[in-house]
N, C-alpha and C positions, 0 to 999 in steps of 0.2 A: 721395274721402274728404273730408268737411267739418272742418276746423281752425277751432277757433277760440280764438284767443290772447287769458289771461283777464290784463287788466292787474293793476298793485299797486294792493289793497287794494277790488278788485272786485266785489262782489255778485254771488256763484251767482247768484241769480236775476235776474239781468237775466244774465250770459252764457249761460243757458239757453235767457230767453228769444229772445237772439242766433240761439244754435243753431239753435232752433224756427224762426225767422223764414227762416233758413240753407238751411233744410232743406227746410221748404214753396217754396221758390223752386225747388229743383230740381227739383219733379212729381217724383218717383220712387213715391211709396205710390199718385197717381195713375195710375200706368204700371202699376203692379204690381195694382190694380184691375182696370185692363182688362184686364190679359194674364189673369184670372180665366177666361175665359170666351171664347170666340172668335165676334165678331160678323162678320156677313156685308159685304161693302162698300155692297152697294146697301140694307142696315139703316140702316148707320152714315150713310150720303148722304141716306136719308128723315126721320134723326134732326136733321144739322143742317137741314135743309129745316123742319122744324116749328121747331125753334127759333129760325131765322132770323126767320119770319113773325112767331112768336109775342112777340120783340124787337121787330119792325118795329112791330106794333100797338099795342105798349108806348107807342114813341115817337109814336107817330100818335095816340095817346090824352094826352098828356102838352100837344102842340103848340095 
């Protein structure tokens, strides 16, 4: 459970935006994403394989 302690005299909105910040760090909506749908291992190994390359030419293009 994420806590976050709002000081005196604080802005909702910024300890929302705390929250929010809180919350994306723990990948949980990303977990709960994937658990969507059940991919195969040798998918998911072909998946970062393109996107390794497709990085690498990134920076190979950049250089």
């Amino acid at each position: 459970m994420i806590i976050i302690p709002i000081k005196e005299g604080e802005n909702i909105e910024r300890a929302l935006k705390r929250f929010k910040r809180k919350f994306e760090k723990t990948g949980t909506m990303k977990e709960l994403r994937s658990r969507q749908a059940f991919h195969k291992p040798s998918i998911e190994k072909r998946e970062a394989k393109k996107k390794a390359i497709y990085v690498q030419k990134l920076q190979q293009k950049e250089e």
